[in-house]
N, C-alpha and C positions, 0 to 999 in steps of 0.2 A: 362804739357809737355807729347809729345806720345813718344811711341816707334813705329817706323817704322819698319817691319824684324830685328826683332834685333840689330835695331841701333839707338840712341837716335838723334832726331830732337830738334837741338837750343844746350842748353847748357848743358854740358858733365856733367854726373852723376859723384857724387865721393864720398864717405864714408865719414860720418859726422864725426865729433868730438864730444865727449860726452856732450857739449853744446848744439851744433844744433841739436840734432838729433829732428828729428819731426818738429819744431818749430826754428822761427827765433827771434834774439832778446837778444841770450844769456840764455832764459829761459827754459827748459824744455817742459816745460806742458802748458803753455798758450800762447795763440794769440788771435789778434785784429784781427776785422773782415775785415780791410781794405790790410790785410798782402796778403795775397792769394798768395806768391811767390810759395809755392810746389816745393819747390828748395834745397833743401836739404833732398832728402828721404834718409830714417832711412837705406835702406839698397838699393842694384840693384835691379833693377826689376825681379820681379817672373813671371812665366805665367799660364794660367789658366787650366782647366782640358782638360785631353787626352779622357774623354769620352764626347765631345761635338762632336755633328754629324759633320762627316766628310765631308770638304770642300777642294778644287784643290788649294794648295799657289800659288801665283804667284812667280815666280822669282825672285831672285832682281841679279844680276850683282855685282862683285867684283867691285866700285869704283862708283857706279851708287846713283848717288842722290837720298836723301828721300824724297828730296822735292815734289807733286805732279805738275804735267804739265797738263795744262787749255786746256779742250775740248771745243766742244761746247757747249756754253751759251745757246740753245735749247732744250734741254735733257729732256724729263717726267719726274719728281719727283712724279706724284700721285701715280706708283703705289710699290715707294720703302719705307721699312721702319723700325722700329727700333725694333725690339724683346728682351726682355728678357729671358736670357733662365733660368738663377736662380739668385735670392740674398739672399746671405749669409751673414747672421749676427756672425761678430767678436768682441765678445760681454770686450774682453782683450785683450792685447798684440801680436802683429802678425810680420807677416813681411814687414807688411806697415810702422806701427807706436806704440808708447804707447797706443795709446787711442782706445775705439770703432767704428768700421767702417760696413759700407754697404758695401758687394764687388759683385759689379752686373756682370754677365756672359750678354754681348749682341751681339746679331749679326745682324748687320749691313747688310749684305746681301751683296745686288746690289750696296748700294751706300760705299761700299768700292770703287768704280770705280769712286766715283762722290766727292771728297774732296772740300771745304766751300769754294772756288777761282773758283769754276768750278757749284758754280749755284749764277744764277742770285740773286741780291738781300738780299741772306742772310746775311750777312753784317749788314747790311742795317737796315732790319727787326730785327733782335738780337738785337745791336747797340740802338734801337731808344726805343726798349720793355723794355728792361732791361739797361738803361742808365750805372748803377752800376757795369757794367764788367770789365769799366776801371779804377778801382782800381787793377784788376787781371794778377799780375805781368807775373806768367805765367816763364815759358822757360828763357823769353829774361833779368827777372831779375829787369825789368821797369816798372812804371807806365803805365796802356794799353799794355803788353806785351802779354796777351791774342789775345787781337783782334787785336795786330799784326798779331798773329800766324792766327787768323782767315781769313785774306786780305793774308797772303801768301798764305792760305792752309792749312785746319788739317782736321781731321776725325768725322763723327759724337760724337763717343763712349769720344772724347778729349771735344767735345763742350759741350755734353750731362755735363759729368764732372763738368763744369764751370756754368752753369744754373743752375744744382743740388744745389752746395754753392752757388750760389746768388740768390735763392729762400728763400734758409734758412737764407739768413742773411736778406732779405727783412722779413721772417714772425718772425725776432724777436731773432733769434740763429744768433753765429755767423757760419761763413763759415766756416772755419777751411780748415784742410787737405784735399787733393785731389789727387788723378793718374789715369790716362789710361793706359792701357797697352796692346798692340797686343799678343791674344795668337799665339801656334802654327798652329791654325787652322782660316785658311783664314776668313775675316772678323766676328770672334768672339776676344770681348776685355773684358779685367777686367775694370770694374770702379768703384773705389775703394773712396768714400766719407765718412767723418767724419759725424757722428754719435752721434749728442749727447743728440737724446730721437728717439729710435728706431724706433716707429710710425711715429712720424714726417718724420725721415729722407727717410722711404720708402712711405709716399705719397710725399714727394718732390721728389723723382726718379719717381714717376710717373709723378707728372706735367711737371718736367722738357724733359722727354720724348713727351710728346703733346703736350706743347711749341715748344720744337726741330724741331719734325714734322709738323708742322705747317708753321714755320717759311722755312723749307726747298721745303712747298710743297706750299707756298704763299697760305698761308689760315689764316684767323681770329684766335686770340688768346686775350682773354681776363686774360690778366696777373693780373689785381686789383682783380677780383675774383679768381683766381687760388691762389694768396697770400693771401687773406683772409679765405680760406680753412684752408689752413698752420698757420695761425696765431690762428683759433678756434684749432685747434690740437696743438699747442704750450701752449697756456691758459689752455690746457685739459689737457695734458699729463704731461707739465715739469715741473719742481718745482717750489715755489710760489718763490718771490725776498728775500723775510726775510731767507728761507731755502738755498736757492741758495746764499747767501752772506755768510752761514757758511759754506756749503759746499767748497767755491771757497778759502775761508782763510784755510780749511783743507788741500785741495790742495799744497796751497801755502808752506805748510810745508811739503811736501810731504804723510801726514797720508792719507792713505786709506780709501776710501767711498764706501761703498754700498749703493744702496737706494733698500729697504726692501720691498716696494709695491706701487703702483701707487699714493698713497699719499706722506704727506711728513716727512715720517717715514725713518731716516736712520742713518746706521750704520759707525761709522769712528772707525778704526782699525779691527784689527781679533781676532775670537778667544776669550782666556779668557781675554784681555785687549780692547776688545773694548766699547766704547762708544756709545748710542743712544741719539740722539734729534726726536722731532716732532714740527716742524716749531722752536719757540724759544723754547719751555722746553724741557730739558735736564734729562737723566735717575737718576740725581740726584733732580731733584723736586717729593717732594712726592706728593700724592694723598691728603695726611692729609693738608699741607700745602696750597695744590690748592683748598680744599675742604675751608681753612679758607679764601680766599682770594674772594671765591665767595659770603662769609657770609658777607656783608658790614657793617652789625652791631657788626659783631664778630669782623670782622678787626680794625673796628674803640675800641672797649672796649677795646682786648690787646695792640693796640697802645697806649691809652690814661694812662691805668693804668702802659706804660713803659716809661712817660713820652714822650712820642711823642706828638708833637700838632697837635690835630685834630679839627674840630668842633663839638660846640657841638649840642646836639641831639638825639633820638632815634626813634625806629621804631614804628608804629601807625599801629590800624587797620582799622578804619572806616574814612571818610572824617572828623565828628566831635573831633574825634581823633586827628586829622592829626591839624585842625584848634585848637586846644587845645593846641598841643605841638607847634605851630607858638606861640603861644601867651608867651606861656613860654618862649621860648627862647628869643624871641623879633625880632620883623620885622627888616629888610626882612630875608627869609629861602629861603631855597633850598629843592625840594620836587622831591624823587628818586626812582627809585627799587630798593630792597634789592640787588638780583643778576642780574642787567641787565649789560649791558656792551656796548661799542662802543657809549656809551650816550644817547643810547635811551630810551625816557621817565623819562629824566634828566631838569628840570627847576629850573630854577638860579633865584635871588634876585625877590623873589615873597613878593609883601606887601603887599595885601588884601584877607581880605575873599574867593572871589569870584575867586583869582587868585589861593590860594591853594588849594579850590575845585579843581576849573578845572582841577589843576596841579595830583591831587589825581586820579583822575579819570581815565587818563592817563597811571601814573606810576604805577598803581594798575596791568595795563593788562600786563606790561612786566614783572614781576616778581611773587614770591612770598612775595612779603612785601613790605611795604612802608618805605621810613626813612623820615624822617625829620630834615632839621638842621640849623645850622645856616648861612644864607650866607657872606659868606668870601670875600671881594672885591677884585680886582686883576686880573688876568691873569691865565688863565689856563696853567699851565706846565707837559708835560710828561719827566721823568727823569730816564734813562735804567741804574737800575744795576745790573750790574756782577759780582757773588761770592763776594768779600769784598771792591768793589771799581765803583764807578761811573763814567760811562762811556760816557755817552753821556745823553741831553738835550736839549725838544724842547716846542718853547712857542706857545702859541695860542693868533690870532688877532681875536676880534669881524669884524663882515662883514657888511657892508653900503651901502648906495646906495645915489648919489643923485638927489632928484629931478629935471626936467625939464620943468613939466607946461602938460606934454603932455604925457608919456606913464605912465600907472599903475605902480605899483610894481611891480610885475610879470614879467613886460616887461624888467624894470630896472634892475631887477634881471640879467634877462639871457644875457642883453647889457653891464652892468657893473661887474659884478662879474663872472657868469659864462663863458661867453667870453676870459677869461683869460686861455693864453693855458696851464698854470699850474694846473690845475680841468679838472677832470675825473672823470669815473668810473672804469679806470683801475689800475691796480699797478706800473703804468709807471706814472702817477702824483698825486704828492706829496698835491696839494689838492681836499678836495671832491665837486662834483657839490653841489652848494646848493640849499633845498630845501624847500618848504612851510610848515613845517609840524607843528605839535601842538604847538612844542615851540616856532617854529618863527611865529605863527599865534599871540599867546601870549604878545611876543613883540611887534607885529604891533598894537595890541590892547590897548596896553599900552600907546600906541600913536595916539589912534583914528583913525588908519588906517586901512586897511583892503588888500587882493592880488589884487582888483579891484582901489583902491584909486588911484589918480593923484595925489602924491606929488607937491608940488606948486615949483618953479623952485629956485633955491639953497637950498632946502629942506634936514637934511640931516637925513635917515630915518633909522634907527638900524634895521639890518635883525634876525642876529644870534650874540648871545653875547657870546658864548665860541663854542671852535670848531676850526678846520684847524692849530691843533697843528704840525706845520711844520717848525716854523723858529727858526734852529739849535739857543741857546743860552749858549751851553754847558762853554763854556770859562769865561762866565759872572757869573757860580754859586758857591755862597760864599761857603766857607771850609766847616762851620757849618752846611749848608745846606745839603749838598754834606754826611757828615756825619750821620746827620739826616734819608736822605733818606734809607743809609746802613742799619741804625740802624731798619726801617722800614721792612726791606724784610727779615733782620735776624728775625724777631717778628716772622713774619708772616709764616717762614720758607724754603723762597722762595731764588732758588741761581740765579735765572734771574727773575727778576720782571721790570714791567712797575708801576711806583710810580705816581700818580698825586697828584697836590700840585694847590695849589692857592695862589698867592703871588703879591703883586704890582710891587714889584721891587727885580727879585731872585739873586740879587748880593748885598741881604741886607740880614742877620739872617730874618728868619722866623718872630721870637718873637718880633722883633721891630716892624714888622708890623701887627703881628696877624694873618700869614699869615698861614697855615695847609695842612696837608695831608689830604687828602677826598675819595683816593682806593687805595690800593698797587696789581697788576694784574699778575695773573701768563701768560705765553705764550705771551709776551705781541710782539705788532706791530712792525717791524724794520723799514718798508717805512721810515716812519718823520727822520732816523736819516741816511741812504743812500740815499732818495732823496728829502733832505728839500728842499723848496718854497725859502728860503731864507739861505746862509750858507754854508760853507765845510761840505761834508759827511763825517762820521762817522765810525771809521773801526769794526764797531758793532761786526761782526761775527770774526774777529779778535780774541776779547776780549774774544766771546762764547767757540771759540775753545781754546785758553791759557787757560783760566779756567781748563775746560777738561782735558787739556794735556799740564800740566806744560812743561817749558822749558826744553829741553832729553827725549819728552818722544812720540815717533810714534804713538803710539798706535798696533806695530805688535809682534808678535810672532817670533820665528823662522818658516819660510817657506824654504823647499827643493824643488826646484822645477827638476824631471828626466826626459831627453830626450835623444835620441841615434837611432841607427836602431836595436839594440838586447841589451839584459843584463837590462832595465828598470825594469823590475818589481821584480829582484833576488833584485836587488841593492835599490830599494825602500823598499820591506820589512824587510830588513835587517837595513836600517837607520833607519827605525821605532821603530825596537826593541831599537836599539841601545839609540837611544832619549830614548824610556819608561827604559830601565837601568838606567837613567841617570835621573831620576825620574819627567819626563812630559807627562803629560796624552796628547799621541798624537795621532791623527786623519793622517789617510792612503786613499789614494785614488787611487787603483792602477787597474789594469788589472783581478786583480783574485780579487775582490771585494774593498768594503766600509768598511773603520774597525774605529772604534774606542777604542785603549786603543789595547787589546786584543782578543772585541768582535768584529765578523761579523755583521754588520749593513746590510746590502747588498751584496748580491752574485751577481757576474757575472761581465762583464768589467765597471767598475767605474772609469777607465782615461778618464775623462772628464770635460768639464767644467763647468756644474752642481753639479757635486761632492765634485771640489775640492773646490766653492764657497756656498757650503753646512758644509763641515771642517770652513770654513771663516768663517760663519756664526754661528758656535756654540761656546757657552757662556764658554766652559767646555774643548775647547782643548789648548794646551797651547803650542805646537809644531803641524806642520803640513806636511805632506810629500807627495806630487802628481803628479803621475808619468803624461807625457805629451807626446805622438806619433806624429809624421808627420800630421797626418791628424786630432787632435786637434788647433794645430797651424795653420793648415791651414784654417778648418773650423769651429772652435770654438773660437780659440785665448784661452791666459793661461788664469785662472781664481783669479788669481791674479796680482796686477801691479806692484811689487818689489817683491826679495825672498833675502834669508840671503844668500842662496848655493843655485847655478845651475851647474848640472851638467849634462854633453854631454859625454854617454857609448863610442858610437864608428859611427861611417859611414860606412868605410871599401867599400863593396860593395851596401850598402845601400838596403831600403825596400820601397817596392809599390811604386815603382817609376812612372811613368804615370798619376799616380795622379793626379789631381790639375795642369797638365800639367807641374808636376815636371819630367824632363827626365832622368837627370843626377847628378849623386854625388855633383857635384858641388851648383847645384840652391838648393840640398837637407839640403846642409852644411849652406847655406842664411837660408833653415827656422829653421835649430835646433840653430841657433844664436842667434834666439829671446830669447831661454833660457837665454844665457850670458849675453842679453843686458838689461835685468830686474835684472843682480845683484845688489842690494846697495852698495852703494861705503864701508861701514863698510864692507861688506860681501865675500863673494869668488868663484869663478868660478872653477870648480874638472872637468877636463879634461884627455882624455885619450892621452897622452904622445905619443903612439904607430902609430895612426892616425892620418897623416900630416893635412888633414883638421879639425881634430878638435882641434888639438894644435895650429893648425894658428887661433886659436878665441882668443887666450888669451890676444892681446894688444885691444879687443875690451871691455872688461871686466871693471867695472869701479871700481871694488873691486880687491882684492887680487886675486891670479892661483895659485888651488894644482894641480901638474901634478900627475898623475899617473900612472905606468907603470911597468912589470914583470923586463925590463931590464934596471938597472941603467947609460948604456951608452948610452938609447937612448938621439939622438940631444935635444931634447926638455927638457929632464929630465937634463941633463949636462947645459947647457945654463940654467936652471931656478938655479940650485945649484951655479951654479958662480956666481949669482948675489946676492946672499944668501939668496934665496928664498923657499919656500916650495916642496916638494915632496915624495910621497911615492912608495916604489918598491920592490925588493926582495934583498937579500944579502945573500950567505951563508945559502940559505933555511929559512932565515926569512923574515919578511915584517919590514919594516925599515921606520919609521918618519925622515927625513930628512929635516933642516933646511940650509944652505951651508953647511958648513964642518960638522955642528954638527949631530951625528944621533943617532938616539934613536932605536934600535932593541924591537919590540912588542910583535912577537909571531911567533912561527911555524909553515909555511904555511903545511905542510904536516901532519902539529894535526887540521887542521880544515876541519870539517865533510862537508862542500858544496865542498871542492874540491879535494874528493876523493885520497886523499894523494898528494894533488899537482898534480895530473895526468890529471887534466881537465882545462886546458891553460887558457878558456873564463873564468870558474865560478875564479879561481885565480884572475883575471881580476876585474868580480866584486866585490870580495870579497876587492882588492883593490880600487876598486873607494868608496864602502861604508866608508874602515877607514878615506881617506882624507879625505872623508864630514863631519866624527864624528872628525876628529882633527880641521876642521873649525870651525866646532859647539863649538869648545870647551871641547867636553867630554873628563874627563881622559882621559889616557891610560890604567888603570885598567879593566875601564865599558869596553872600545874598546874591549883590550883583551879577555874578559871575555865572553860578547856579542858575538865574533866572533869564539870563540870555541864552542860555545854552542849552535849556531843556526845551524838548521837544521838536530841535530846529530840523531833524528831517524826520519827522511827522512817526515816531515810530514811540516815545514818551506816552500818548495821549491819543491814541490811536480811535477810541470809538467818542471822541468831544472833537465837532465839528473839525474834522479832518478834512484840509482843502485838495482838490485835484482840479488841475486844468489841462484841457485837450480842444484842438481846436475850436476854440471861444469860447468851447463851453465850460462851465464851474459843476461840479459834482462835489457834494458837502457830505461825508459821513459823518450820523450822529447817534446816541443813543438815547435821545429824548423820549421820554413815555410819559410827562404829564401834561396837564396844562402850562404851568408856572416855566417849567421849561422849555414848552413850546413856544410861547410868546416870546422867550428873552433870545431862542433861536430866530425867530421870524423878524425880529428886531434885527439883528448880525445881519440875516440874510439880505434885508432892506440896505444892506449897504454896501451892496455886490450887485449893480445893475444888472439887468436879464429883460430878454424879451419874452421867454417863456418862462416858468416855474412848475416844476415839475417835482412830486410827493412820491415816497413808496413808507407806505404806516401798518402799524400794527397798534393793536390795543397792548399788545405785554402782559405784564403778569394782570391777575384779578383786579380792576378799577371800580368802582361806582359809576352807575348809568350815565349820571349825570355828569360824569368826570370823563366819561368818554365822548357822549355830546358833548360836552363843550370842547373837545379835541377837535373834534369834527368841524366843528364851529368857528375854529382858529384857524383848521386849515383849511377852509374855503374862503378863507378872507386876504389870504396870501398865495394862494399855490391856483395857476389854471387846469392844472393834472391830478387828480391822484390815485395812485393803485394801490389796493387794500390787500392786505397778504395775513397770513393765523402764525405768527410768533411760535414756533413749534420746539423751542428751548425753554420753555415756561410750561408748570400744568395749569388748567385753569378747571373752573367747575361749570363756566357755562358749555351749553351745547354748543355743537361745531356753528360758526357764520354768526352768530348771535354779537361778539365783541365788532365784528366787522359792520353790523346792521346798527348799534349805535351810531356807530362814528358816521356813518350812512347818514342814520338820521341827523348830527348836527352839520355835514357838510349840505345839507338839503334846507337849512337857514341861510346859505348866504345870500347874498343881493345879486350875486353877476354868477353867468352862464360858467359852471366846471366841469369836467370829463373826469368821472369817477369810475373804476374799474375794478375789478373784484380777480385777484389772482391767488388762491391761499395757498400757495406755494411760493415762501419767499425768494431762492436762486431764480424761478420762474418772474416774480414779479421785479428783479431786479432787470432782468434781461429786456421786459418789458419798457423799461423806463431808460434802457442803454441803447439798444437797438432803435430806437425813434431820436437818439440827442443830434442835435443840430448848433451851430455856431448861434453865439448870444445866450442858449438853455440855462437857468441853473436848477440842478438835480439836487433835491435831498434823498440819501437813504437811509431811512432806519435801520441800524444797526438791531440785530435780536439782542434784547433786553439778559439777557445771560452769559452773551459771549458774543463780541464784536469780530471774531476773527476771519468767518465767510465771508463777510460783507466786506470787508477790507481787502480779503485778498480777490475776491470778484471782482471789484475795481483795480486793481492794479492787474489782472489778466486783461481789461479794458483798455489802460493805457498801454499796456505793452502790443495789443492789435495792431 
C-alpha cells in the first residue's frame, strides 16, 4: 500500500491492536509467505529524510483523487529510472515493525509522472515473470490485491516493494513485511522490506530494481538467474534448517536471539541468562563428553560396561588384525572408523576374507582406527535425545533397484531411486542422492554385479543396505528402548545426542532381538526428524529450546530501555546506579559512554545499537540500561526486541526534527513509540505525565503505565490514580509513590543534590522519571531513596546537566543544552538563581533546522544580557563555516532589550571570554560541546582553582 501526498491509497490505515501489530493471524512475530497483506502497519506512516536533494512537489488539491490518470501509452521509458539514494539497515525494532528491515531511500525521478496504468505492458510483463504476486494482498485486502493496485495505477517505489518480497520468497525466505512510502520530497519514497538475512535482502533490492527496470523499459530480464543468485546467498548467509528450527521455537516463546557470527553460532536471551547452541549442541555439552562420543571404542566400552547393548568388538590395527578379530567374533562384522561420522567408510554384514580386507582398507583412510564388530541384523535407526527424554525417531530403508534387461546399474540407479523428488543434495530433501561408492560397489559384488552390469529384467538388485534414515518411526519405539537410548547419552555425557541403534523391529525391546547401539553422536542432524521421506515432523527444536529454558523462564534480564527529546542520559545513569544499589552488575549504554558495573568501557556517545547489543551480549551483565535518541530508532532501530521499562523523557518541542524527514512533534511522538511498544506485557511503560503526547502512549503499552509528573493534578496523573494505578509526583516538597488512594512519601526533593534544592524544574523531572522506573523494577524504596540522595552530590554523576559553580558571587552553570525545548526549561532553572548580569557562551551543535536555530537565538536574547557564539568543533556539520552562528544571530536580533553578542568560534577562547570579564552577582551559562562535556568542565574547575 502507497501513500500518495499524504494520503493513503485503498484501504485506510489504523492502529493495530496488540495482536496485529506487524503480522496478521493473531500471532505477533510470524508469517507465511503467502500473507503479503501489509495491512496492518505497526504504526502511520513516517517519512523519509529532509536532507535528500531537493525536488519541486506537485500539488495535490483539497478533495483531488490519488488515484493516477492514464497518459499516453507512447511515452520513452528508456531513459527513466530508479536510484537509490541510501539503504538503511534497521537491524531492531523501529517504526515499521518488530523485526529487521532494509529501509531504501529511492527516487524515482521522471517516472513519478509515469504510474504502472500509464505504460504499456507492464502488467503484463510483471504478471507473467513473477507469476507469484498474486498471492500479494496488498491495500485491497484480497487475493491479487497487488496487481489490482498495479492495473489501477501505483508508483514504481510500491512495485519495487512487491518484487523485493517475492524474490526472497522465490529464493527460499519468506516475504514478510513490506511499505512504500512518499517522502516530502517529490519523487523520493522509503521502501521499507523485511529483512531477514541482511545480505540477502539488499541484493534482492538490487534485483528487484533491474527486474523493475526492465520490465518498465520492455527489455529482457532473466528472473531464473536473478533467483538463483539469491538462493546461492540464502545457502551462504542464512542459517542451516537444524539451527533455524531452534531458533523459530525460540521465537515462538518469545526468548531473544542473537546470532553471534556468520555461522550457526547463537545466542537466545541476554546478558547473564543467556543460552548458546551451535547448530544442535547446546553450551551445556561439554567438550569431554563430545571428545567421548567421537572415541567409537571408548563410546562403545562405557556403554557396555553400564550395561547398555552394544556390539560386540574392538578396534584393530592392521588388515590381518581386522580379519583376526572377524573370526573371533564370528561372521558377518561390520568394518568402521574409529571417528568417522555421516557413515563414511562404514561396511555392514561383511563375511569373507576378502570383503573385510577390502572393507579395512577403506575405513582405514577415514579415520584414526578401525573397529570391528559384530553385525547386527535390522534396520538402522536414528533416535534424538533431549536432556532426559526422547524425542523423536527415524529408521533407514536399504535402496533397490529393479532390473529391466536393458539399462546398467548405474542407469537404474538414477531412473529409479534418484529420480525421486525426495533426494537431494540440499537440505530441503529429506533423502541423499545415492551414490556408487565403496560400499555400494561391495554390495554389487556380492552379487556378481558391477555399475556397468544389465540386471536381467525382474532382477532385484541391493544398492545400499543402510542409509536414508528418514522415515519418522518415532510413535512405534518401545518404552524400554526409548529408555535405553537416554540411558546412552547420559553415559556418554551428552544432553542432545543423535543415538544410532540397529534393530529389526524398534517397537520390540532391544534384547529380544539382539538388537544394539553402535554410536551415540554429539551435534547430531535434525533434517530426518523436520523433514522425513515418510512421517509427521518433529518439533525437535521445540524440545532443544524447553530443555534450555524450562517453562517461566525467557532467558532475559531486566532491560530499560530511554528515549525522549532531553533528560535521556541524566535519567539513564541514574537507573543505572540505582539497579547496581539494588545489587546487579549492570551494563550502561548511554551518551557519555559504555559503562559496565562502575567502570568506563568506552568514552564517548555509546547510544547506539551496537552498544546496547554489546551489554546483550555479555555473559556478566544482569541488568541493562540503554539510552535510545530519535535517530537510533530511526537509523539503527533498538537493539533489543522486548524491554522490562520503556521510558519516553518528554517531546515538548522536540529535537532534530528534519531528520529522516521527521517535521513535526507529532511524526516525532510515532517514532519515540517504538520505545512503548517493545514493553513486555509483565513490564511498564514510565511516561512523562506533563507531555500530552507522551501520555497519549500509554493505552499503546502492553504492560503496566507509571506516569510521572512534578504536579499531582495533572489530567494524566489524576485519571491514572482513579483507576488505581501507578504514579509518582511531588507532594508537600516530597516525591511520592502513589498507587490510587495509597501513597507512599520517599524523600525530599529539595535534599537531592541533581536538583539543586528543587530549583531546576527539568533535573526534578528526571529525577522523577528515574524513581518510577526503579519502583517498576522493583527496587525498594530504601535503595531508591538512598540512590537518589546520593547521586551526583559532588557534581561529578552529571557532570554536563547544569552543573553549578560558585566563585565570588558569581554562579557559573555548565550545560549541554542544544535545543529549543531545553533551552527554555534551562532559562526557567536559571530564573531562580538571582544575577545582575547573565551571561551565554552557545553553539548551534550538531545539524539543526534554521528555524530551530532562530528560535534558540530567540530564547536567548529574552534571558541572557551577553552572548558569545563559538562553532561546536566535536560535531560535523554540512553547513559552511559562521552560517550556524548567523542564525542564532538572526534570532538573538528579535529580542525587545539591548544584548552584547559576540562571535568567538573557538570554544576554549570563547570560554575565557565569558571568565575573564565575571564579576560578583554574574550568572554564566557554558555550553558544554554537544559530544563531550569534558573541556568545558575542566576549564571551569582551572577557574576555580585561580
Amino acid at each position: 500500500m502507497a501513500i500518495r501526498h499524504g494520503r493513503v491509497v485503498g484501504l485506510a490505515e489504523r492502529v493495530p491492536s496488540v495482536q496485529q501489530r506487524e503480522f496478521i493471524g493473531g500471532k505477533r512475530r510470524r508469517i507465511v509467505a503467502a500473507d503479503f497483506t501489509n495491512f496492518h502497519p505497526r504504526k502511520p506512516p513516517a517519512h523519509a529524510s529532509a536532507l535528500l536533494p531537493a525536488r519541486h512537489p506537485r500539488p495535490l488539491s483539497p478533495g483531488v483523487s490519488c488515484l493516477p490518470t492514464r497518459t499516453s501509452p507512447h511515452q520513452n521509458m528508456k531513459d527513466k529510472d530508479i536510484e537509490f539514494l541510501d539503504v538503511v539497515a534497521l537491524r531492531g525494532p523501529n517504526i515499521w515493525t518488530y523485526r529487521p528491515v532494509l529501509e531504501a531511500w529511492v527516487d524515482i525521478g521522471a517516472l513519478e509522472d509515469y504510474p504502472s496504468n500509464t505504460i504499456p505492458g507492464l502488467y503484463e510483463r510483471l504478471s507473467t515473470w513473477l507469476p507469484g504476486l498474486i498471492e500479494h494482498r496488498c491495500s485491497p485486502g484480497v487475493r491479487g490485491g497487488f496487481l489490482q493496485r498495479l492495473r489501477e495505477g501505483t508508483w514504481p517505489g510500491h512495485i519495487l516493494e512487491h518484487v523485493t518480497l517475492e524474490l526472497q520468497t522465490l529464493a527460499g525466505l519468506p516475504g514478510g513485511f513490506g511499505k512504500a512510502r512518499e517522502t516530502s520530497t517529490r519523487g523520493v519514497y522509503k521502501v521499507v522490506v523485511r529483512a531477514w538475512q541482511e545480505q540477502v535482502t539488499r541484493a534482492a533490492l538490487d534485483e528487484a530494481r533491474e527486474l523493475v527496470m526492465a520490465a518498465i523499459q520492455d527489455r529482457p530480464f532473466d528472473v531464473q538467474r536473478s533467483v538463483a543468485r539469491l538462493h546461492d546467498l540464502v545457502d551462504t548467509h542464512c542459517l542451516g534448517p537444524s539451527t533455524a528450527c531452534i531458533v523459530d521455537a525460540a521465537d515462538d516463546r518469545d526468548i531473544p536471539c542473537i546470532r553471534l557470527f556468520e555461522g550457526n553460532l547463537v545466542q537466545f536471551g541476554y546478558g547473564a541468562r543467556q543460552r548458546r547452541i551451535w547448530t544442535a549442541e547446546t553450551d551445556r555439552t561439554s567438550a569431554i563428553a563430545e571428545g567421548i562420543s567421537r572415541d567409537k571404542d571408548l563410546t562403545k566400552t562405557l556403554l557396555s560396561e553400564s550395561g547398555v547393548p552394544v556390539p560386540e568388538g574392538r578396534q584393530v590395527d592392521s588388515p590381518a588384525d581386522a580379519w583376526e578379530a572377524a573370526q573371533d567374533i564370528g561372521l558377518p562384522v561390520v568394518v568402521k572408523p574409529c571417528d568417522g561420522n555421516h557413515g563414511r567408510g562404514v561396511f555392514t554384514n561383511l563375511a569373507s576374507q576378502t570383503e573385510v580386507l577390502s572393507a579395512y582398507a577403506v575405513a582405514v583412510e577415514e579415520g584414526s582406527g578401525v573397529l570391528v564388530e559384530r553385525f547386527v541384523p535390522g534396520n538402522e535407526h536414528r533416535l534424538l535425545v533431549v536432556g532426559d527424554r526422547l524425542v523423536a525417531a527415524a529408521a533407514g530403508e536399504p535402496a533397490w533397484v529393479t532390473g529391466d534387461g536393458r539399462n546398467t546399474v548405474s542407469r537404474l540407479i538414477e531412473l529409479q531411486i534418484n529420480s525421486d523428488p525426495r533426494r537431494g543434495r540440499t537440505e530441503n530433501h529429506p533423502l541423499n542422492i545415492v551414490r556408487l561408492d565403496s560400499a555400494a560397489r561391495l554390495e554389487l559384488a556380492r552379487q556378481s554385479l558391477s555399475a556397468d552390469s544389465v540386471p536381467a529384467a525382474g532382477r532385484r538388485v541391493l544398492i545400499q543396505r543402510s542409509g536414508n534414515v528418514a522415515f519418522d518411526v518415532t510413535d512405534r519405539v518401545h518404552p524400554d528402548t526409548a529408555a535405553t537410548v537416554v540411558l546412552a547419552a547420559k553415559i556418554v555425557g551428552l544432553d542432545v545426542a543423535g543415538v544410532d541403534l540397529v534393530a529389526e523391529d524398534i517397537s520390540q525391546p532391544l534384547d529380544d532381538q539382539r538388537g544394539a547401539i553402535v554410536e551415540v553422536n554429539a551435534g547430531p542432524g535434525l533434517l530426518m526428524h523436520l523433514k522425513p521421506a515418510d512421517g509427521p515432523p518433529r518439533p525437535v527444536g521445540r524440545a532443544i529450546v524447553d530443555h534450555l529454558f524450562p517453562v517461566g523462564d525467557d532467558g532475559r534480564i531486566p532491560v530499560v530501555g530511554i528515549t525522549g527529546a532531553n533528560g535521556k542520559t541524566v535519567v539513564a545513569r541514574l537507573v543505572a546506579r540505582l539497579l547496581a544499589l539494588a545489587g546487579r552488575h549492570t551494563g550502561l549504554a548511554c551518551s557519555e559512554g559504555l559503562y559496565l558495573g562502575s567502570r568506563l568501557v568506552q568514552a564517548g556517545d555509546r547510544a547506539d545499537w551496537a552498544s546496547g547489543r554489546r551489554l546483550l551480549m555479555n555473559r556478566s551483565v544482569e541488568a541493562a540500561v540503554i539510552e535510545n535518541d530519535s535517530a537510533v530508532i530511526l537509523g539503527q532501530g533498538l537493539a533489543y526486541d522486548r524491554c522490562q521499562v520503556g521510558v519516553v523523557t518528554n517531546i515538548d518541542q522536540g529535537d532534530h526534527l528534519g531528520d529522516f524527514d521527521i517535521q513535526d512533534t507529532d511524526r516525532l511522538a510515532n517514532v519515540f513509540r517504538t520505545q512503548v511498544d517493545v514493553v513486555l506485557p509483565g513490564g511498564a511503560a514510565v511516561l512523562n505525565a506533563r507531555d500530552p503526547l507522551v501520555a497519549g502512549m500509554a493505552p499503546l503499552c502492553d504492560g503496566d503505565v507509571v506516569f510521572f509528573g512534578i504536579d499531582p493534578g495533572l489530567p494524566a496523573i489524576a485519571e491514572q490514580l482513579a483507576q488505581g494505578k501507578r504514579a509518582v509526583f511531588l507532594r508537600g516538597g516530597s516525591i511520592v509513590l502513589a498507587e490510587g488512594r495509597n501513597e507512599t512519601p520517599l524523600a525530599d526533593i529539595a535534599a537531592i543534590p541533581l536538583t539543586h534544592g528543587a530549583r531546576v524544574g527539568f533535573q526534578v523531572e528526571n529525577v522523577l522519571a528515574a524513581v518510577g522506573t526503579a519502583w517498576a523494577l522493583g527496587i525498594p524504596d530504601a535503595i531508591i531513596r538512598a540512590g537518589i540522595e546520593a547521586f551526583d552530590i559532588d557534581q561529578a554523576d552529571a557532570p554536563w546537566q547544569f552543573t553549578l559553580f560558585e566563585r565570588g558571587g558569581a554562579t557559573v552553570v555548565v550545560d549541554d543544552v542544544h535545543n529549543a525545548s531545553a533551552l527554555q526549561a534551562l532559562i526557567d532553572a536559571a530564573a531562580r538563581f538571582p544575577a545582575s548580569r547573565r551571561c551565554a557562551v552557545y553553539a548551534a551543535g550538531a545539524d539543526r533546522r534554521d528555524a530551530d536555530l532562530i528560535e534558540q537565538g530567540r530564547l536567548l536574547a529574552g534571558a541572557f544580557d551577553r552572548v558569545v557564539l563559538y562553532d561546536d568543533a566535536t560535531v560535523t556539520s554540512r553547513r559552511p563555516a559562521g552560517q550556524a552562528r548567523a542564525l542564532l544571530r538572526q534570532g538573538l536580533a528579535q529580542g525587545t532589550r539591548p544584548i552584547d553578542v559576540q562571535d568567538e568560534p573557538d570554544h576554549a577562547l570563547a570560554i575565557g571570554l565569558a571568565l575573564d570579564h565575571i564579576q560578583a552577582g554574574d550568572f554564566v551559562l557554558l555550553q558544554s560541546d554537544e559530544a563531550y562535556s569534558g573541556p568545558t568542565i575542566d576549564r571551569v574547575r582551572r577557574w576555580i582553582q585561580q
